[in-house]
KETORBA-239103 format. One record per residue: x, y, z of N, C-alpha, C, O in turn. Coordinates in steps of 0.001 Angstrom, whole numbers, padded with zeros to 6 digits, always signed. Layout:
XYZXYZXYZXYZ
...
end
This chain:
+199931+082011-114329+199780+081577-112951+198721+082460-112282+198841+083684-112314
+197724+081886-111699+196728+082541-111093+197229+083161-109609+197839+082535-108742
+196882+084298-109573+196637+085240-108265+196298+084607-107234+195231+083994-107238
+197306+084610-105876+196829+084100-104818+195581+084853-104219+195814+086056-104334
+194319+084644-103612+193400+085405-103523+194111+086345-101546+194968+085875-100797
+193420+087474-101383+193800+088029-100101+193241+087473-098805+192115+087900-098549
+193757+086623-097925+193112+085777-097623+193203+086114-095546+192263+085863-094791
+194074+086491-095258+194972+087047-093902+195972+088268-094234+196833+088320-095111
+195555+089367-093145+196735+090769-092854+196940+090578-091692+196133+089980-090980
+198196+091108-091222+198755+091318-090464+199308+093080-090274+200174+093538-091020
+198707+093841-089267+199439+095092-088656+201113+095342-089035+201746+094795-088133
+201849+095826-089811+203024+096018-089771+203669+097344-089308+204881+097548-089231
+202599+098285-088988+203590+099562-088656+202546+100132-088079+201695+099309-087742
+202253+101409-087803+201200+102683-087442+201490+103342-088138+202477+103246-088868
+200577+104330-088096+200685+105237-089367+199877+106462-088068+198941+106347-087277
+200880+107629-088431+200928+108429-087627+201034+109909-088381+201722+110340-089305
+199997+110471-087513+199573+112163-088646+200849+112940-087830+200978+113127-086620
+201799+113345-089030+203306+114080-089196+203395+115185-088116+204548+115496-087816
+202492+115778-087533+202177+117020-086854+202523+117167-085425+203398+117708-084750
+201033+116163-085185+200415+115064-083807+201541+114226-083102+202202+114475-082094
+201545+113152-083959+202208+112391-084126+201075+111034-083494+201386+109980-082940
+199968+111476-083778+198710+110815-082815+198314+109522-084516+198332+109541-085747
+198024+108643-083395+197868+107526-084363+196338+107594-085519+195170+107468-085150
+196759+107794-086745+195537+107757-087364+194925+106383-088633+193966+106394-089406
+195845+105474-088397+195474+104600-089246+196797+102827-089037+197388+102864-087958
+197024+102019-089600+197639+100963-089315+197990+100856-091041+197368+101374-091968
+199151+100034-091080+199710+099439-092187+199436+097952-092096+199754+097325-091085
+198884+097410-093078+198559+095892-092972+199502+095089-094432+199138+095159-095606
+200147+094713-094167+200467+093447-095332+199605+092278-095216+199706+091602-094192
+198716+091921-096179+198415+090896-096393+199069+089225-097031+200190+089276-097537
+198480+088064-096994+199340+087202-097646+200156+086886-099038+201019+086052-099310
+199252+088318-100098+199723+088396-100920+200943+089226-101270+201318+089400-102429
+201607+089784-100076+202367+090700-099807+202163+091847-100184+203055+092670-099982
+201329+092127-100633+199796+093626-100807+200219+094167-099737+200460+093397-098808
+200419+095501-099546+200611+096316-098306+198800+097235-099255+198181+097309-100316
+198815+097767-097593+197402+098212-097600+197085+099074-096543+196975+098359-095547
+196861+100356-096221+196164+101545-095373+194805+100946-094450+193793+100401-094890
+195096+101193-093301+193569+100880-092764+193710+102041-092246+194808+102210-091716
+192726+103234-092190+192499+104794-091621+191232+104435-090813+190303+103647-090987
+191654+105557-089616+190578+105793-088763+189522+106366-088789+188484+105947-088275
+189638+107229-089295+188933+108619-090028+189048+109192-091088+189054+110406-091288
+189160+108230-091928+189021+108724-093761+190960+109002-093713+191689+109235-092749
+191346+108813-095492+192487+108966-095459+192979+110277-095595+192504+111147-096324
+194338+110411-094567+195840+110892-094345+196692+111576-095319+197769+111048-095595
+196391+112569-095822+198413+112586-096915+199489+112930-095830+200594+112485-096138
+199459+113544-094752+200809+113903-093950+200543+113110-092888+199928+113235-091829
+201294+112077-093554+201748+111224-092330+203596+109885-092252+204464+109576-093068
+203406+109666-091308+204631+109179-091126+204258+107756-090478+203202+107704-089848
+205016+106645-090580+204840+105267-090819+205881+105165-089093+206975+105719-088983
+205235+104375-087971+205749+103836-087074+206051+102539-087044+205164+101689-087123
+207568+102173-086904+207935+101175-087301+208147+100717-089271+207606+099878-089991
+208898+101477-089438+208969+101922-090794+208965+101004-091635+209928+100276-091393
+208085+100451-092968+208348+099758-093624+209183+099725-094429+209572+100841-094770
+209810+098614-095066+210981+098976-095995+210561+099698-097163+211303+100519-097702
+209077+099358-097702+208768+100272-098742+207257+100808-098213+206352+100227-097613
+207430+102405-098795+206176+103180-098221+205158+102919-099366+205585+102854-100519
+203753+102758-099093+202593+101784-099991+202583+103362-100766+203015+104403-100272
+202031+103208-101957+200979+104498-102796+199777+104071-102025+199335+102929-101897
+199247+105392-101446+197496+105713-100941+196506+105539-102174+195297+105714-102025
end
């Protein structure tokens, strides 16, 4: 069965530097149910997910 291609995301959470707590990037699920990082300023390791997803993506 062929791969649905990525076609629409949708924002599902913020993604927030652990410290700050200042917003540095968005969580997007796409239609393929692909979760995916969008960063503001290059990527994050300490950070914490606003509006928590049920599962946290690998960076």
């Amino acid at each position: 069965m062929p791969r649905k291609p990525r076609q629409e995301a949708h924002a599902i959470a913020r993604i927030l530097d652990r410290k700050t707590r200042v917003v540095v990037g968005w969580l997007y699920q796409w239609n393929t149910g692909e979760r995916t990082p969008k960063w503001k300023k290059g990527v994050r390791t300490d950070v914490i997910y606003a509006g928590q997803p049920q599962e946290t993506p690998k960076p």
